[in-house]
PASEBA-1860 file (N, C-alpha, C; in nm, 3 decimals):
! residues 177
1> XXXXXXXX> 12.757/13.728/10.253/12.806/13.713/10.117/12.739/13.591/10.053 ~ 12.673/13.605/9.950/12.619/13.469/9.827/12.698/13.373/9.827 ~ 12.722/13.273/9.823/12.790/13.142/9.805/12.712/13.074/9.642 ~ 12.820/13.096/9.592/12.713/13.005/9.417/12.640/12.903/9.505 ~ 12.636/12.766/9.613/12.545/12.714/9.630/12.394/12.818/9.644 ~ 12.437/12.894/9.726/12.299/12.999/9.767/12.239/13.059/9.652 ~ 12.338/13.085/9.530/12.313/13.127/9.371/12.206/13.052/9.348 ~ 12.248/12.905/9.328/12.170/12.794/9.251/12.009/12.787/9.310
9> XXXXXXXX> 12.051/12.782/9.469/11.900/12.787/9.522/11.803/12.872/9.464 ~ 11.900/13.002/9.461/11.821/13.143/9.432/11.746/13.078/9.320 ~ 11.853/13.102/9.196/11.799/13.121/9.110/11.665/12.988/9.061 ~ 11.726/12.879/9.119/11.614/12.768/9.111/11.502/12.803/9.171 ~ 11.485/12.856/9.263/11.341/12.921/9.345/11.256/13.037/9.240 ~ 11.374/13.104/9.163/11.281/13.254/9.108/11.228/13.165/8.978 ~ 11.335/13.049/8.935/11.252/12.971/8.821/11.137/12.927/8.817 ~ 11.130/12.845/8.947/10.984/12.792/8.999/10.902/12.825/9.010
17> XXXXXXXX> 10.927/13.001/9.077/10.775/13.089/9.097/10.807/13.169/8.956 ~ 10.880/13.174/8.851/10.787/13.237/8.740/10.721/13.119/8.691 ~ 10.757/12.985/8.670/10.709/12.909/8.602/10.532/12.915/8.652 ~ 10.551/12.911/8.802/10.423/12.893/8.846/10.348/12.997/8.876 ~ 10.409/13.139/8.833/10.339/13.268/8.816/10.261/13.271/8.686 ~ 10.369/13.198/8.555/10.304/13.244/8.418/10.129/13.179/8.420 ~ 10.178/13.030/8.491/9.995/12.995/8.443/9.923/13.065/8.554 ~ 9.988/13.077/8.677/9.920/13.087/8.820/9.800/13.209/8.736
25> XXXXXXXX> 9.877/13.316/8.680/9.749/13.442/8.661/9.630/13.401/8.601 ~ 9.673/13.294/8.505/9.502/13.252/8.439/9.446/13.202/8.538 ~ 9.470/13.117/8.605/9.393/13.063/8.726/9.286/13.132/8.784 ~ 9.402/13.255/8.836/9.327/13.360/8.934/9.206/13.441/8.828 ~ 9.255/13.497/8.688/9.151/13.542/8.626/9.061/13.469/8.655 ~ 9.033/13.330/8.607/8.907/13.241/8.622/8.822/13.198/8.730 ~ 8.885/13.267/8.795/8.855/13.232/8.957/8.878/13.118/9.059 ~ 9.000/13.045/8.978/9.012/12.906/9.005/9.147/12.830/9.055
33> XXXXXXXX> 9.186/12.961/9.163/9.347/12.979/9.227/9.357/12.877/9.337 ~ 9.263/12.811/9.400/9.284/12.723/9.483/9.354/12.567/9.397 ~ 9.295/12.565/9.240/9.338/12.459/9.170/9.500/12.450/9.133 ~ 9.598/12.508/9.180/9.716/12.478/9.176/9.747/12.415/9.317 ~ 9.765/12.468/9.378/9.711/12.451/9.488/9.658/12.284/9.540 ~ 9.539/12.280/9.458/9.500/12.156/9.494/9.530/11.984/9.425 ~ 9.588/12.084/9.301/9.704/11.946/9.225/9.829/11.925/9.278 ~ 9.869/12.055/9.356/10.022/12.010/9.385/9.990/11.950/9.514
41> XXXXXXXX> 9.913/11.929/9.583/9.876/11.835/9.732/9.846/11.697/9.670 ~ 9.735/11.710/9.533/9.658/11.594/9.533/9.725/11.476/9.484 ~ 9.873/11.521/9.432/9.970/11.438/9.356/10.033/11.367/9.468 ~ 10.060/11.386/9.559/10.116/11.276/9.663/10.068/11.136/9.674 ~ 9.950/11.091/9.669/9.890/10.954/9.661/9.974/10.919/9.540 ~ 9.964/10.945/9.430/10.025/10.906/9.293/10.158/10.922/9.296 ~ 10.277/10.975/9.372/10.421/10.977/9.421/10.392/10.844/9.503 ~ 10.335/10.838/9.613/10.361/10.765/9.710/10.326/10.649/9.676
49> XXXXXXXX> 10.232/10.600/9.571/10.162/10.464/9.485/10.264/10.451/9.414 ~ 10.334/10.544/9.326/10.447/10.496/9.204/10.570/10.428/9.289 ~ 10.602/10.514/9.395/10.712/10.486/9.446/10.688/10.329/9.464 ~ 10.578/10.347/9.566/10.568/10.165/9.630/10.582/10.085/9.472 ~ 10.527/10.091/9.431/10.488/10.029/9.289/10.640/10.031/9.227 ~ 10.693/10.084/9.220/10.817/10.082/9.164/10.907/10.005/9.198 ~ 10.914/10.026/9.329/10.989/9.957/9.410/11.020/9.828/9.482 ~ 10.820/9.774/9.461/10.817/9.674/9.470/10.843/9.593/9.322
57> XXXXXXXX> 10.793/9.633/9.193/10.832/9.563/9.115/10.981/9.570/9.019 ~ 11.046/9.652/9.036/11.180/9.653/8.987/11.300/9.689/9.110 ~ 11.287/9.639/9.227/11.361/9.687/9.317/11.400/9.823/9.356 ~ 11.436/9.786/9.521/11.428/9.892/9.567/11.520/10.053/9.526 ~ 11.578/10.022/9.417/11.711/10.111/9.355/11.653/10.205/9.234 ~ 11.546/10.149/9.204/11.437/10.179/9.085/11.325/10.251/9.157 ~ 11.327/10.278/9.263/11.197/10.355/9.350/11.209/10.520/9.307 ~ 11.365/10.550/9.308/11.354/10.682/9.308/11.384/10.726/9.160
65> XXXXXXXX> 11.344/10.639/9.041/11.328/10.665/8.905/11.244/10.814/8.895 ~ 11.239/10.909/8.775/11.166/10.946/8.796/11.047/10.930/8.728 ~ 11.027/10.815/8.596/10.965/10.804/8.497/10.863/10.749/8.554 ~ 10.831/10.662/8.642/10.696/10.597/8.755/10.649/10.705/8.814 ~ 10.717/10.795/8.858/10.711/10.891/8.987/10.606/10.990/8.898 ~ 10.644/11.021/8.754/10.635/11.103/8.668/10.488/11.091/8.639 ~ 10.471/10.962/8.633/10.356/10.953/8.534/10.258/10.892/8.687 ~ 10.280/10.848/8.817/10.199/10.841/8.920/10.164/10.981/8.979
73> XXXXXXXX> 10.220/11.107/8.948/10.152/11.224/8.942/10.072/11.292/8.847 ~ 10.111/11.262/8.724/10.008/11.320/8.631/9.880/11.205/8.625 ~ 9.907/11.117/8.674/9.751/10.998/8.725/9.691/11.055/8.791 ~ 9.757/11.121/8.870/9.712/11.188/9.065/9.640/11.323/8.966 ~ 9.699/11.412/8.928/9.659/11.525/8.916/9.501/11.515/8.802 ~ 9.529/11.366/8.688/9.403/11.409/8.636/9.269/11.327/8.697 ~ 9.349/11.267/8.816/9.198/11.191/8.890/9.069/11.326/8.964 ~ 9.257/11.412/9.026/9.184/11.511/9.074/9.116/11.620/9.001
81> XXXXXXXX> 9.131/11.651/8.928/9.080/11.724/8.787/8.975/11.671/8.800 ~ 8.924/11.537/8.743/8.796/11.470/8.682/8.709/11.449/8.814 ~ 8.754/11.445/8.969/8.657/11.425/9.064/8.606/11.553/9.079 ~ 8.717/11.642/9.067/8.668/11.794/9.108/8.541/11.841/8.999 ~ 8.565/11.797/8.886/8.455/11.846/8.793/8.316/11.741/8.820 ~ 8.334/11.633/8.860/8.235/11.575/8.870/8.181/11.640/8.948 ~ 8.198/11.609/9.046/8.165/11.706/9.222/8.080/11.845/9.212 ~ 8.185/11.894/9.101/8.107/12.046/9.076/7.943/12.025/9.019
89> XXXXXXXX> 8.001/11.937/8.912/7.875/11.891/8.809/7.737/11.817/8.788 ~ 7.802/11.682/8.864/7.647/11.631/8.926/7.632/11.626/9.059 ~ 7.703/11.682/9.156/7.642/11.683/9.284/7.592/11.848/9.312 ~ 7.646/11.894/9.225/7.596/12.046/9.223/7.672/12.106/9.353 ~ 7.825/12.042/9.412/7.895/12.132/9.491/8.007/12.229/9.411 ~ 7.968/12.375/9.482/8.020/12.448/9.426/8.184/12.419/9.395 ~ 8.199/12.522/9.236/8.372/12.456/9.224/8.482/12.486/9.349 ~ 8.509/12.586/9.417/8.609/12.586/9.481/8.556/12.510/9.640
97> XXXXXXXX> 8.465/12.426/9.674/8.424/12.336/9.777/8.453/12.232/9.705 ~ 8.445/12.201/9.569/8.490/12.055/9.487/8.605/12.031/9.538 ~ 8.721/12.148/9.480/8.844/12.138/9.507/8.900/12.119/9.603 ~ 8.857/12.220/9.714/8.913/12.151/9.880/8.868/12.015/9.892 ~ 8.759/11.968/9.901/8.711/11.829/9.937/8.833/11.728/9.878 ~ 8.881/11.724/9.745/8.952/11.644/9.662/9.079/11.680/9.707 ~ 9.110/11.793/9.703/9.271/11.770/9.729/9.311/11.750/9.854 ~ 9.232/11.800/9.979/9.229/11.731/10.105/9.222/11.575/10.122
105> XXXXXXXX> 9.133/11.552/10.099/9.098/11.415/10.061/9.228/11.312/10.018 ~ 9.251/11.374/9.855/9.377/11.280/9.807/9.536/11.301/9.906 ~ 9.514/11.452/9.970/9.623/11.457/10.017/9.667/11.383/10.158 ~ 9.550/11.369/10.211/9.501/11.271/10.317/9.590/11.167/10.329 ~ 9.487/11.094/10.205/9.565/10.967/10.118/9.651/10.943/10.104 ~ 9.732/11.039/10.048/9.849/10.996/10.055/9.968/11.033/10.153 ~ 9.949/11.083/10.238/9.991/11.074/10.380/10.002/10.981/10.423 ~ 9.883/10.862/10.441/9.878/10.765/10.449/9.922/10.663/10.421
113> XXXXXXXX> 9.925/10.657/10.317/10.007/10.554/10.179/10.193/10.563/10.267 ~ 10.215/10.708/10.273/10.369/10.738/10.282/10.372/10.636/10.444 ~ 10.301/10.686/10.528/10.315/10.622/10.668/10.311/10.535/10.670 ~ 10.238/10.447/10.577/10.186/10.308/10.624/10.285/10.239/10.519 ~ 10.251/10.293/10.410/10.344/10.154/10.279/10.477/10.187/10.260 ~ 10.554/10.312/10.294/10.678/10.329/10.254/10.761/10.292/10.428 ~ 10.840/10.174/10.416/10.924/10.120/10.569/11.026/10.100/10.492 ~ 11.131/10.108/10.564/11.300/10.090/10.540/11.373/10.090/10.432
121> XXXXXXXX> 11.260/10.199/10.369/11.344/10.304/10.246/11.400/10.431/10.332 ~ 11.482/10.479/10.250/11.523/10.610/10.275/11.380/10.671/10.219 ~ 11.353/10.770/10.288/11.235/10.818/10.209/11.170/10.921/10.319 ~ 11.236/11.100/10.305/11.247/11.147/10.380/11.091/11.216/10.352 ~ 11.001/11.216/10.497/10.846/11.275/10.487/10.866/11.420/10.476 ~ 10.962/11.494/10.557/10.973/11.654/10.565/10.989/11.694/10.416 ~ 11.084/11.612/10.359/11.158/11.662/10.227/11.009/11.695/10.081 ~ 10.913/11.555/10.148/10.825/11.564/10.033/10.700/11.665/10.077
129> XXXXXXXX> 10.679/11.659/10.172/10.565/11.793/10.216/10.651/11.946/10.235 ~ 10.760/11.953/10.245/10.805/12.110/10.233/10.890/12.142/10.099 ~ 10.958/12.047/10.105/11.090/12.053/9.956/11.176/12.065/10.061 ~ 11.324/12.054/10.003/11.413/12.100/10.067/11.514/12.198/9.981 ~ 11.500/12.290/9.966/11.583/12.429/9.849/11.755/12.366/9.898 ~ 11.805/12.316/9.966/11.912/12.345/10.038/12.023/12.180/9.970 ~ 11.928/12.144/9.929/12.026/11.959/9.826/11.999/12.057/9.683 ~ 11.962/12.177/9.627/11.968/12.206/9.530/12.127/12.193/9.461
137> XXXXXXXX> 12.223/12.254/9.513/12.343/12.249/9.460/12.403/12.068/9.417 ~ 12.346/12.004/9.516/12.433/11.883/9.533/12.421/11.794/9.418 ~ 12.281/11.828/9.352/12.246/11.699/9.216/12.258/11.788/9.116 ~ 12.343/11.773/9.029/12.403/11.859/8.915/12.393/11.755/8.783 ~ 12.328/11.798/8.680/12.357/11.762/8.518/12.432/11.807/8.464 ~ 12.551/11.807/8.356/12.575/11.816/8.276/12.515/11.898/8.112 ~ 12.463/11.995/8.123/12.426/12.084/8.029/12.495/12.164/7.915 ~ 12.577/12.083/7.813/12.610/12.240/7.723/12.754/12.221/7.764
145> XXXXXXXX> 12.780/12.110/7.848/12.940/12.160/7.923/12.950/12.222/8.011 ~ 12.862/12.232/8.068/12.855/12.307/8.188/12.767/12.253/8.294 ~ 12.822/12.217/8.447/12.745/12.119/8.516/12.680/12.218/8.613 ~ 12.491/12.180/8.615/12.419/12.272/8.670/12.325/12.215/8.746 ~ 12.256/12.272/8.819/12.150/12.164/8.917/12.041/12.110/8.820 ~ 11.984/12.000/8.898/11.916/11.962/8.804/11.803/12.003/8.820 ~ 11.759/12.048/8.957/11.627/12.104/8.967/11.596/12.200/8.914 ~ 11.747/12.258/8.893/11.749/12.420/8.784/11.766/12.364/8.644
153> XXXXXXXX> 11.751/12.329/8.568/11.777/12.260/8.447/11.580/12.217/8.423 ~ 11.566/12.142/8.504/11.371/12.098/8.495/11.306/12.204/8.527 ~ 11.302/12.273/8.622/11.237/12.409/8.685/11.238/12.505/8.549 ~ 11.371/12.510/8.502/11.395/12.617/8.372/11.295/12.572/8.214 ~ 11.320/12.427/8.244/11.234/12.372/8.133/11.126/12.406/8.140 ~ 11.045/12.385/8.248/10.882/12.393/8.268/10.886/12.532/8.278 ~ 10.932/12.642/8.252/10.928/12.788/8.261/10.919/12.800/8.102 ~ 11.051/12.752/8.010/11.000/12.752/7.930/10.944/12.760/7.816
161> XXXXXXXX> 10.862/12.594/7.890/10.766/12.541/7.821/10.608/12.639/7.835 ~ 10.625/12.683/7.968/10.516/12.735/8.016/10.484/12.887/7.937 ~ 10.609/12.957/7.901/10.651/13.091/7.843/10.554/13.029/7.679 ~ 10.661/12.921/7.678/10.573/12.924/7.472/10.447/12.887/7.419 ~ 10.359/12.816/7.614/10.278/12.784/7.543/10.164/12.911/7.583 ~ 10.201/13.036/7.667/10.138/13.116/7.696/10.126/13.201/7.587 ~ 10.218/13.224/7.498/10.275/13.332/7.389/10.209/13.261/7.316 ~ 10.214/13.098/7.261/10.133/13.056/7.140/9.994/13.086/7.154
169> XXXXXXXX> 9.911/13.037/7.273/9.751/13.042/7.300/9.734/13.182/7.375 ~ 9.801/13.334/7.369/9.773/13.412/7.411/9.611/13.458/7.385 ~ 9.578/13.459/7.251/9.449/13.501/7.252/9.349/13.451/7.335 ~ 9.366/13.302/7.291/9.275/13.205/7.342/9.267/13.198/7.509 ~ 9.347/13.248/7.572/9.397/13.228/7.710/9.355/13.389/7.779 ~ 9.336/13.492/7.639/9.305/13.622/7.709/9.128/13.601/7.676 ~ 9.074/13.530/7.614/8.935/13.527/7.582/8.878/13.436/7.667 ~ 8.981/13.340/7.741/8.895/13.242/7.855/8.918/13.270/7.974
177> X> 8.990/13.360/7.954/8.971/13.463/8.116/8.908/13.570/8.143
END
């Protein structure tokens, strides 16, 4: 029998993979499906840098903000973007050998970073290399009057966001694929 916790998971999981279905297909049109793929690895150095960074300069209670965390992944993701195109561009390695090299690489990195710079925080390694679907129920917002997870509340956002901006640039998005 479903348990609404098992609901929330659900439905937070089917949010996630449409969100990451709607762009995932352009990807694959373009031939360039390893690049989700290789941002969602390559962002760990930039989690694991914000965190330290956070934590060391506004204490340790301020580590698990998410506004550092936020913006030390979209650092991460457009370093990896701009090495991968370099790579492609003046070393003349092909694009999907760019991409493994870089997101291996950064993901490396930040493996590293987690082992070596994060000590006697709470700061669970399984949780950030797998997720854990199963604390979905436990962190709940306030929505509308109605208290809902929060991963389902952000997950739903970036769906979407992802929905209006596919419907606005449809042409443009069916002509660059």
């Amino acid at each position: 029998m479903l348990t609404p916790e098992g609901a929330w998971m659900i439905a937070t999981a089917a949010a996630t993979n449409a969100a990451c279905a709607i762009v995932g297909c352009y990807l694959v049109l373009r031939r360039m499906s390893l690049m989700g793929d290789a941002l969602s690895h390559a962002v760990l150095p930039g989690l694991a840098l914000a965190f330290i960074a956070s934590g060391t300069m506004f204490g340790a209670e301020n580590a698990y903000a998410i506004g550092p965390l936020l913006v030390g992944a979209v650092l991460a993701g457009m370093l990896t973007s701009f090495l991968t195109q370099t790579l492609h561009q003046y070393a003349g390695v092909p694009a999907d050998a760019s991409m493994g090299v870089v997101f291996t690489s950064l993901f490396a990195l930040g493996v590293v970073l987690i082992k070596r710079g994060i000590q006697g925080v709470h700061f669970d390694v399984s949780c950030v290399y797998q997720g854990m679907r199963e604390f979905v129920p436990f962190d709940r917002w306030e929505v509308a009057g109605v208290e809902l997870p929060r991963a389902l509340v952000v997950t739903g956002g970036v769906l979407i966001i992802n929905a209006i901006v596919v419907c606005a640039f449809w042409k443009e998005l069916k002509l660059s694929s």
